[in-house]
N, C-alpha and C positions, 0 to 999 in steps of 0.2 A: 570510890570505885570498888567493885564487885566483881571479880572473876566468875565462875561457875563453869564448871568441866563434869559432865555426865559420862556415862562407861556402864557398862552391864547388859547392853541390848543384844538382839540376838534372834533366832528363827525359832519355834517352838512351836509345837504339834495343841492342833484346840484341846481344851482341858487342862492343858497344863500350867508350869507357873515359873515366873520369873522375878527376879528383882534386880532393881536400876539403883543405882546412885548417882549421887550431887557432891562433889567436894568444890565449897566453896572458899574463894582466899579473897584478901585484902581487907577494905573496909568492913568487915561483916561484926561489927559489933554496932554497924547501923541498921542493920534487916531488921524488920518485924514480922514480915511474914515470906514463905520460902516455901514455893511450890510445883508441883508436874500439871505439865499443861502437855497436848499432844496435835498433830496439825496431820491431813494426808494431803495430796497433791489436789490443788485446785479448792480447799474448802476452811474456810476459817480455823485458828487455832481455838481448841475450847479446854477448859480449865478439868482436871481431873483430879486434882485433892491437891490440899494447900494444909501450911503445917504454922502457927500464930506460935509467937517467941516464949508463949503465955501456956503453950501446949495445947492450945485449941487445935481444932480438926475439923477441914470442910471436904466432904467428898463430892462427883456428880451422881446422879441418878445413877449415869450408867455403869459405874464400877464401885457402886456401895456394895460392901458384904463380898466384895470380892476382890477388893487393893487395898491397902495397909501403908498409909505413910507413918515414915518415923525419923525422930533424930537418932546418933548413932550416941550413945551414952556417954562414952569418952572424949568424942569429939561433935561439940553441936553443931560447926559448919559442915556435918557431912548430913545429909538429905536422903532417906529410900524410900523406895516407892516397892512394896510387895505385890505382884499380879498372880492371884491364884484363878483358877477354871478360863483362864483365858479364852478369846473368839478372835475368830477369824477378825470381827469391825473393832478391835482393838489394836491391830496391826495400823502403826504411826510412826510419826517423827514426833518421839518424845523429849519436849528439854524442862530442863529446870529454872526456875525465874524468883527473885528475890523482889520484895515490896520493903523501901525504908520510911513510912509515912504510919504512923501509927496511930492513924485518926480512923480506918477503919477495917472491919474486921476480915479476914484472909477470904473468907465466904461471899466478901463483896469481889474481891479478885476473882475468884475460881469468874466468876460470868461475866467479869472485864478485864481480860489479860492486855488486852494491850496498857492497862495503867501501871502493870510491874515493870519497876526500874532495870532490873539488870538481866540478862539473860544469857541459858549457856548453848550452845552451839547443835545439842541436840543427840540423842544417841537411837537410832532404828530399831523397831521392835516388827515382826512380822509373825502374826498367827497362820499358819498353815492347817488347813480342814484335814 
């Protein structure tokens, strides 16, 4: 079993920038891959960049070159997600979700979240124009 507890969200003006975090607890020397996914009201969750135990890096279309995941150096169960030039259709319910199956790579997740195993409860981010 796999905790995940997210924290950092918040209201922020378009253009601007924020960052989330993931600390995860328990089992977590099972994860292989550990990712932000984001969902709004009424519309599937979709995958926003996923982070492989191997340091691979899968982002979506719509927030390449503009979100930064990373582990945190000292402790690898913590998870951020960097959001620079933020938009208004970036305003979600963002959580963090763990994959222990290491048969394929975090890139297959970002576009099948429902196959991650564990998930955190989710932390609101709202762009305002």
């Amino acid at each position: 079993q796999v905790q995940l507890v997210e924290s950092g969200g918040g209201s922020v003006q378009s253009g601007g920038s924020l960052i989330i975090s993931c600390s995860a607890t328990g089992d977590t020397d099972s994860y292989y891959s550990m990712g932000w996914f984001r969902q709004i009201p009424e519309s599937e969750r979709e995958g926003v960049a996923i982070f492989d135990r191997d340091g691979r890096t899968a982002y979506a279309a719509s927030v390449k070159g503009r979100f930064t995941i990373s582990q945190d150096a000292a402790n690898k169960n913590t998870l951020y997600l960097r959001m620079n030039n933020l938009e208004p259709d970036d305003s979600a319910m963002y959580f963090c979700a763990v994959q222990n199956n290491p048969g394929l790579r975090g890139a297959y997740y970002l576009k099948n979240p429902d196959q991650m195993n564990y998930w955190g409860k989710g932390t609101l981010v709202t762009i305002s124009s």
